[in-house]
LOMARPA-81405 format. One record per atom (N, C-alpha, C): residue number from 1; chain; atom name; x, y, z. Coordinates in nm, 4 decimals, padded with zeros to 6 digits. Layout:
<rs>
<r zake="NUM" vopa="A" paza="CA" c1="X" c2="Y" c3="Z"/>
...
</rs>
This chain:
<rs>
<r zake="1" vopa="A" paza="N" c1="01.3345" c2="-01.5890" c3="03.9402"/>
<r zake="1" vopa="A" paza="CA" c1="01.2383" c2="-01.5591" c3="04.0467"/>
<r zake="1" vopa="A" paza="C" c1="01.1066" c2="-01.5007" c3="03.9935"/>
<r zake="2" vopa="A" paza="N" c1="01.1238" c2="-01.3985" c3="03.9062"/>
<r zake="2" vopa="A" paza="CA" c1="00.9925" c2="-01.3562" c3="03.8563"/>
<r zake="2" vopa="A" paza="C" c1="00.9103" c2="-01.4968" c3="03.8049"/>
<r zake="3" vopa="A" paza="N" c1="00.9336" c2="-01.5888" c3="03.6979"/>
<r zake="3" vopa="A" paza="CA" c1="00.8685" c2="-01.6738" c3="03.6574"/>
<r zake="3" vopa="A" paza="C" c1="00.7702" c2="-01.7505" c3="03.7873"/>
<r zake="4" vopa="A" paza="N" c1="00.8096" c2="-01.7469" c3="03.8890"/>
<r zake="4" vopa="A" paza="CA" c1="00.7129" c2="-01.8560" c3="04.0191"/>
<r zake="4" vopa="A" paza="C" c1="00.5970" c2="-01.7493" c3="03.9874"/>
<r zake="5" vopa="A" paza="N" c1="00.5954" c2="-01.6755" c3="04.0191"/>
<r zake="5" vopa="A" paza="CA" c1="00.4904" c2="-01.5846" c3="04.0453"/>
<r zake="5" vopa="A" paza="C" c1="00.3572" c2="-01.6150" c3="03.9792"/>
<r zake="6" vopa="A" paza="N" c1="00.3956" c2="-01.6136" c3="03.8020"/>
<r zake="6" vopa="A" paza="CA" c1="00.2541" c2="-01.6072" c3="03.7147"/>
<r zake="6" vopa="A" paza="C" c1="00.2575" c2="-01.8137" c3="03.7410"/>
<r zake="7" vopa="A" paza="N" c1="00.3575" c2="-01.8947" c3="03.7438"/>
<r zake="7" vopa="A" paza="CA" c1="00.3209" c2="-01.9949" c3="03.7991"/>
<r zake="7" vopa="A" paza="C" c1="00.2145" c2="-02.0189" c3="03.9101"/>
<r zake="8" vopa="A" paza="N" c1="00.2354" c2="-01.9823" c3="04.0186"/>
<r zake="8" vopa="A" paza="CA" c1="00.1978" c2="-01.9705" c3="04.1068"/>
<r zake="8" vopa="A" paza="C" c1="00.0488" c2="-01.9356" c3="04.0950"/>
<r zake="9" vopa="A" paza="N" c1="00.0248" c2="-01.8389" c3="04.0307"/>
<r zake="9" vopa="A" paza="CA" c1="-00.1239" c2="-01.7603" c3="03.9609"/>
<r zake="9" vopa="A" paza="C" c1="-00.1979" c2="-01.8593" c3="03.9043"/>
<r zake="10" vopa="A" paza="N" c1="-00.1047" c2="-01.9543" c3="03.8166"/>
<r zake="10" vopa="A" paza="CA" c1="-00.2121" c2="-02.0214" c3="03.7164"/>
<r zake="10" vopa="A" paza="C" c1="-00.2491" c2="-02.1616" c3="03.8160"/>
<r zake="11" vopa="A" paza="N" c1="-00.1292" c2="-02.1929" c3="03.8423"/>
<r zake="11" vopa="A" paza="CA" c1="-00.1852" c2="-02.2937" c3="03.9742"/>
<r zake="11" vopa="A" paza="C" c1="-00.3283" c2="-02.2876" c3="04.0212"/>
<r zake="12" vopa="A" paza="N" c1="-00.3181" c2="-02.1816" c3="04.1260"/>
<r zake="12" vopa="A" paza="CA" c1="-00.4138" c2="-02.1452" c3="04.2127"/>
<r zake="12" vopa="A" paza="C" c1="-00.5212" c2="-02.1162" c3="04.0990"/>
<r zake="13" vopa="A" paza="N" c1="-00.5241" c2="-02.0739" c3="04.0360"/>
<r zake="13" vopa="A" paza="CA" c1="-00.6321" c2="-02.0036" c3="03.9201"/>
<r zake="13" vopa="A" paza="C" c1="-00.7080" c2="-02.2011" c3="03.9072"/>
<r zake="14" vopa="A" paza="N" c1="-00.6405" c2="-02.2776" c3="03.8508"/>
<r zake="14" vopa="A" paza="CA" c1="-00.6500" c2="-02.3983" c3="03.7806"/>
<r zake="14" vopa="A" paza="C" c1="-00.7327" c2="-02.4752" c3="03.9049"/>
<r zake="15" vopa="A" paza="N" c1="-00.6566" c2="-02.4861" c3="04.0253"/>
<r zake="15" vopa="A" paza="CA" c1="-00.7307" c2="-02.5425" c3="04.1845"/>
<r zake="15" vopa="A" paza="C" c1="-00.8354" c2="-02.4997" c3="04.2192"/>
<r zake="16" vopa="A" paza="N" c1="-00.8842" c2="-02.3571" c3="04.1845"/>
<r zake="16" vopa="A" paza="CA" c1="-00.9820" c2="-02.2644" c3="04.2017"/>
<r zake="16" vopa="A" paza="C" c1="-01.1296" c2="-02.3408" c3="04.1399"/>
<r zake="17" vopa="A" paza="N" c1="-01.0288" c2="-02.3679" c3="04.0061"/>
<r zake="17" vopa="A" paza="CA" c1="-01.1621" c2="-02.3731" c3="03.9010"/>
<r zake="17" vopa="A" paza="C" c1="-01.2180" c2="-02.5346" c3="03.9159"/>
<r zake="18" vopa="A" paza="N" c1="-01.1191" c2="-02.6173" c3="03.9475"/>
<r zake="18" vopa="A" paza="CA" c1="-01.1045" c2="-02.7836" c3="03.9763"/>
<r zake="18" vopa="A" paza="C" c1="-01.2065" c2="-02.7738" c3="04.0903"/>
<r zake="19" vopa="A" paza="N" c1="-01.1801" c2="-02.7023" c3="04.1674"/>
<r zake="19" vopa="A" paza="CA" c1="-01.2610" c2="-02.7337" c3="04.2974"/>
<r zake="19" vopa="A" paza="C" c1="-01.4302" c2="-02.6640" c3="04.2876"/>
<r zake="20" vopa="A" paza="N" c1="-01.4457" c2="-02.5668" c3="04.2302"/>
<r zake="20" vopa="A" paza="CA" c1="-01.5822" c2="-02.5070" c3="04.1710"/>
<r zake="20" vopa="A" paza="C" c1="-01.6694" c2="-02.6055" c3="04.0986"/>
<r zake="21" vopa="A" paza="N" c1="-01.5992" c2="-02.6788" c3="04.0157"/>
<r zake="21" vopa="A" paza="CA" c1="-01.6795" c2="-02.7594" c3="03.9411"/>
<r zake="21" vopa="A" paza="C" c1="-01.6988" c2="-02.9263" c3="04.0011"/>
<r zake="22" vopa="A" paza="N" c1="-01.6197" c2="-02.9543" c3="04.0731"/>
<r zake="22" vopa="A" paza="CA" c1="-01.6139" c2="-03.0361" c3="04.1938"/>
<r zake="22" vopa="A" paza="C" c1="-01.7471" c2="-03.0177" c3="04.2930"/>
<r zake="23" vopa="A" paza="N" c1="-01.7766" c2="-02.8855" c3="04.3179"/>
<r zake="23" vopa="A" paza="CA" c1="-01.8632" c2="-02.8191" c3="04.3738"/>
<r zake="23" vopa="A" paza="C" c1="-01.9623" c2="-02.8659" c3="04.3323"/>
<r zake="24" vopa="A" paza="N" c1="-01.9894" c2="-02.8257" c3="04.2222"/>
<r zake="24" vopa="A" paza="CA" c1="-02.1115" c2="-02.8254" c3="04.1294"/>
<r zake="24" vopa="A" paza="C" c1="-02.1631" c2="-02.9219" c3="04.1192"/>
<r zake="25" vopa="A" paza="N" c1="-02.1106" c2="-03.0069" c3="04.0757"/>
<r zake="25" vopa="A" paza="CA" c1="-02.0984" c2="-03.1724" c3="04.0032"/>
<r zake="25" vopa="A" paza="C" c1="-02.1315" c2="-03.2326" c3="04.1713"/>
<r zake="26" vopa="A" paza="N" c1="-02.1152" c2="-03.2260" c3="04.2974"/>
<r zake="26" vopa="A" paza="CA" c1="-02.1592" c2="-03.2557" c3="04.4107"/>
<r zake="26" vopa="A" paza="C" c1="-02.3226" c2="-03.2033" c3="04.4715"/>
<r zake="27" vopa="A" paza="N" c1="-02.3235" c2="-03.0577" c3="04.4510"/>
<r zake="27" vopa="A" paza="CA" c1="-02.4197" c2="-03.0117" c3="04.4324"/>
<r zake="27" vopa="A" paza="C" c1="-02.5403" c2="-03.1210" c3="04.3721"/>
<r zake="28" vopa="A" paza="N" c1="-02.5006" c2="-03.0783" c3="04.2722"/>
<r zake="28" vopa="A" paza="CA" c1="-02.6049" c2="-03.1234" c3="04.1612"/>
<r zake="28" vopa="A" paza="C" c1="-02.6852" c2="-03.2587" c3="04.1452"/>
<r zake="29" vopa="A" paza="N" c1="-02.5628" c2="-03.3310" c3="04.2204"/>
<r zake="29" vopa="A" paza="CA" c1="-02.6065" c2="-03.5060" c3="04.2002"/>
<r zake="29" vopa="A" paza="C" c1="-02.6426" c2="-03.4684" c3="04.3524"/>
<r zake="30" vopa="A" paza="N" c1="-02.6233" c2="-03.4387" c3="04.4648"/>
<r zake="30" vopa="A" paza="CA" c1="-02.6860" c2="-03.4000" c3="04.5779"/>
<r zake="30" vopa="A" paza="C" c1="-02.8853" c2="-03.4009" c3="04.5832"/>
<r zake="31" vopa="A" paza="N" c1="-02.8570" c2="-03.2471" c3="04.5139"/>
<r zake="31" vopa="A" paza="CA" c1="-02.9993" c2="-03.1990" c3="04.5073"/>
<r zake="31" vopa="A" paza="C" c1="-03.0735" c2="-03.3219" c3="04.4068"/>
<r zake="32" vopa="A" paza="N" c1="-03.0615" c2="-03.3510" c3="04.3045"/>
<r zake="32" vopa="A" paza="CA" c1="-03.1334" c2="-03.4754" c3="04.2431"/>
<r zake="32" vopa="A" paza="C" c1="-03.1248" c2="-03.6208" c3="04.3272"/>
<r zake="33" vopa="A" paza="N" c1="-03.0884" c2="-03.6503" c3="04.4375"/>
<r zake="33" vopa="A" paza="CA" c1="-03.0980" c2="-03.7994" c3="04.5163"/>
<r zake="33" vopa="A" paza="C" c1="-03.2063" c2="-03.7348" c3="04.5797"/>
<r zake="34" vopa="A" paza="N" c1="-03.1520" c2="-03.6308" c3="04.6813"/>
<r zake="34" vopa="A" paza="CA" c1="-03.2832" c2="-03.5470" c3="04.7461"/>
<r zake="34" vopa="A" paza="C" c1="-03.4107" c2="-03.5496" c3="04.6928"/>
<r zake="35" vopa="A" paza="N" c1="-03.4064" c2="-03.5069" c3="04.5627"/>
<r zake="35" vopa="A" paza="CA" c1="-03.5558" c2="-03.5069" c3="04.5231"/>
<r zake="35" vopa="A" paza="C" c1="-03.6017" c2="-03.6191" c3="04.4659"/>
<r zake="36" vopa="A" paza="N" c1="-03.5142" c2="-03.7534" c3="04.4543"/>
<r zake="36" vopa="A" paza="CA" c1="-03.5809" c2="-03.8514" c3="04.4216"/>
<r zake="36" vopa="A" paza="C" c1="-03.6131" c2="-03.9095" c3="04.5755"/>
<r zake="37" vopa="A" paza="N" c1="-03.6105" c2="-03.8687" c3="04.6465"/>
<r zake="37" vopa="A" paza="CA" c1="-03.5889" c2="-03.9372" c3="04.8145"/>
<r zake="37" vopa="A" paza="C" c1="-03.6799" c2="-03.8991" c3="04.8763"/>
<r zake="38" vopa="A" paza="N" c1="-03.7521" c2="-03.7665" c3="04.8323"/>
<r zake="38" vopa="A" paza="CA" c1="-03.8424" c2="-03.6819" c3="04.8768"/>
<r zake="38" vopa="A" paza="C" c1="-03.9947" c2="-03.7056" c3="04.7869"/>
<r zake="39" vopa="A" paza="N" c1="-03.9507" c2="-03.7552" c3="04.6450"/>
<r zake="39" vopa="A" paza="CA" c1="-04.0414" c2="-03.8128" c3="04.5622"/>
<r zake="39" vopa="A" paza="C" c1="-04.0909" c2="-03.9750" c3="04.5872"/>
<r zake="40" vopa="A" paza="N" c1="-03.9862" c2="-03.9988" c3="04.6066"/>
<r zake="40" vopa="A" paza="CA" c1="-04.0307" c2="-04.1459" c3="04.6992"/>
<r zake="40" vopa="A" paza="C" c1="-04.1054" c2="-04.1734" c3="04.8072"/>
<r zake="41" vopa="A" paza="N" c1="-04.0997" c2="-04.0686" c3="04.9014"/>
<r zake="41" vopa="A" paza="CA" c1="-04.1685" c2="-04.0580" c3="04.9860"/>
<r zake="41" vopa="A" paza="C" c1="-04.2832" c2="-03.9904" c3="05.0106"/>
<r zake="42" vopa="A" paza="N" c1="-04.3484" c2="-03.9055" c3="04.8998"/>
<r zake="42" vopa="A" paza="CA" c1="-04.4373" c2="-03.8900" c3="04.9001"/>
<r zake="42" vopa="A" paza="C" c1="-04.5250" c2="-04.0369" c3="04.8399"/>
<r zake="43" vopa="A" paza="N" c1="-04.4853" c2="-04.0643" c3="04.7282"/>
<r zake="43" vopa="A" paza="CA" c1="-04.5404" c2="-04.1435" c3="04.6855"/>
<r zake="43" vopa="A" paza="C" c1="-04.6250" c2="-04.3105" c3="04.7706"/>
<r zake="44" vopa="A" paza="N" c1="-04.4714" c2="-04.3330" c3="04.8557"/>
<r zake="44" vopa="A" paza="CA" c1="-04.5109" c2="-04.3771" c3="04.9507"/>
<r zake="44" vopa="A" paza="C" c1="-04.6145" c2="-04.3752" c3="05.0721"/>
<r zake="45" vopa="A" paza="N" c1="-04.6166" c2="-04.2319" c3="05.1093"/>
<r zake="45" vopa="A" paza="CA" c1="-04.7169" c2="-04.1435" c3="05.1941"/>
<r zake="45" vopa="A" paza="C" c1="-04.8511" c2="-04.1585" c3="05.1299"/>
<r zake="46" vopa="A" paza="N" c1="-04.8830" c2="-04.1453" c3="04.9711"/>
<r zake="46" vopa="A" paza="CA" c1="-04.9792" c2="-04.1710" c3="04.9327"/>
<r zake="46" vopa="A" paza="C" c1="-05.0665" c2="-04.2602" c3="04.8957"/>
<r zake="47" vopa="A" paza="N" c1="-04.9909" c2="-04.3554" c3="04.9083"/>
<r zake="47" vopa="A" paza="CA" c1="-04.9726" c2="-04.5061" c3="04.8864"/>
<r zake="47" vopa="A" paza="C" c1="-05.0774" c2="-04.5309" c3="05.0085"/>
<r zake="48" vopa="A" paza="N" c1="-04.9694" c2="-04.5486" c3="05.1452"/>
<r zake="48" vopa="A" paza="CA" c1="-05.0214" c2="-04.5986" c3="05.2453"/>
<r zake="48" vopa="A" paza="C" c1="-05.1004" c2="-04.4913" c3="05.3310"/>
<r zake="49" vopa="A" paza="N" c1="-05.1877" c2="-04.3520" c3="05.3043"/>
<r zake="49" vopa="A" paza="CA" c1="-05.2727" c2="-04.2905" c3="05.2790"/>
<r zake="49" vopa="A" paza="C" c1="-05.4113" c2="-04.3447" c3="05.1948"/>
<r zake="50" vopa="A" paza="N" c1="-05.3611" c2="-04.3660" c3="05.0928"/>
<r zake="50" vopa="A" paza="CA" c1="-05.5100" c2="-04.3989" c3="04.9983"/>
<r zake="50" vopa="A" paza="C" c1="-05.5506" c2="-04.5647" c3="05.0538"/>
<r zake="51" vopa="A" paza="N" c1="-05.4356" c2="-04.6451" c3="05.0990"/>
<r zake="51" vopa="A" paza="CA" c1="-05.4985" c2="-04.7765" c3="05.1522"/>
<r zake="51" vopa="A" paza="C" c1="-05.5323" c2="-04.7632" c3="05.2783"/>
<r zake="52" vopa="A" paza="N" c1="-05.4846" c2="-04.6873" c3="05.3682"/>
<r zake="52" vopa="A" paza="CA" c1="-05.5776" c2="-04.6232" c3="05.5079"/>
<r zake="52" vopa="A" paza="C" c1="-05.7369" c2="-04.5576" c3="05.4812"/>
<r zake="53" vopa="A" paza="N" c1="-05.7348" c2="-04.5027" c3="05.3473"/>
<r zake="53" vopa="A" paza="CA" c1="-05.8400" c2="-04.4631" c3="05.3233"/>
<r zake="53" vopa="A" paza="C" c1="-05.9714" c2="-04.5813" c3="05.3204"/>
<r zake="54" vopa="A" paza="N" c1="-05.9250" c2="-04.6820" c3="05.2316"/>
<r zake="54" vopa="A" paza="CA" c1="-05.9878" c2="-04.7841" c3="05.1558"/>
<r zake="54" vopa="A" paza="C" c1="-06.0193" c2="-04.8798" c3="05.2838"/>
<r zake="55" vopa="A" paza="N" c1="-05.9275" c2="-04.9287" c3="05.3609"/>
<r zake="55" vopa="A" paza="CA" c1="-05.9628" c2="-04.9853" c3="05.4728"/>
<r zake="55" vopa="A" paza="C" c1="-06.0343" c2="-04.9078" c3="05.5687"/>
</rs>
């Protein structure tokens, strides 16, 4: 019976850490689509800005 216990610990310890970096790794590729999505669209904005201009 004692042995479940520190089982049990490293488990949860191991799921803890699986899911943090899961996190991250979501995060991360998240925030970089965003800012290519947001970079796109400026670019775009400036695009059809500077040819509103020209016309």
């Amino acid at each position: 019976m004692p042995q479940i216990w520190p089982m049990n610990w490293v488990l949860l310890f191991t799921s803890f850490i699986l899911l943090f970096l899961f996190f991250i790794t979501l995060m991360y590729f998240f925030k970089n689509t965003i800012q290519l999505e947001s970079q796109n669209n400026l670019l775009t904005n400036t695009k059809t800005i500077s040819f509103n201009w020209k016309w």
